[in-house]
Every structure is written in C-alpha cells, then in structure tokens.
N, C-alpha and C positions, 0 to 999 in steps of 0.2 A: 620892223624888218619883215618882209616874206622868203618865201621859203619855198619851194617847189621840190615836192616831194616823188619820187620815180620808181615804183619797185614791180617787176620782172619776172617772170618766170619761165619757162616750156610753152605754158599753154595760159597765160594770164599777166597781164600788164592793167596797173594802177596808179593816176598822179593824184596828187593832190595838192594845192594850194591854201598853206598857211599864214598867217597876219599874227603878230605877237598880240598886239592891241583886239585886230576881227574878231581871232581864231582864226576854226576853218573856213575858208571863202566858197571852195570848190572841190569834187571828187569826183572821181570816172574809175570806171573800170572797165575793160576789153578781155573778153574769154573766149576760148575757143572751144570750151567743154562740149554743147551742142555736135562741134566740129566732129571731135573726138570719138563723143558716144557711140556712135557705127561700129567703132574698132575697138571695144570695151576700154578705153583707157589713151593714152598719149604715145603716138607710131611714133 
C-alpha cells in the first residue's frame, strides 16, 4: 500500500510518499520562512 502523506502549517507545507514494502519513495517541502524574515517572524 502507499500512502501520501500532507502536513501543513502557517508558513510550511510537506508531502511525502510512502510504500509499505519501498518505504519512503519521495519528500518535499515548501516554506516561506525566507518570506517571513523581513517581518521578524509570521504576519
């Protein structure tokens, strides 16, 4: 079985893709921290 994994935040989003048998297949992550820094933290 796979598995698509989704987890979220304010300012950060991560999926990942798991295989029982693979394991992990694949992972990402998306931030906006860079974004952020200007404004000491998340407006």
């Amino acid at each position: 079985m796979r598995v698509l994994g989704i987890e979220t935040s304010c300012d950060e989003t991560g999926i990942a893709v798991y295989d029982d048998e693979q394991g992990l297949l694949s992972h990402t992550l998306y931030s906006q921290v860079k974004l952020h820094a200007d404004y000491g933290g998340v407006v």
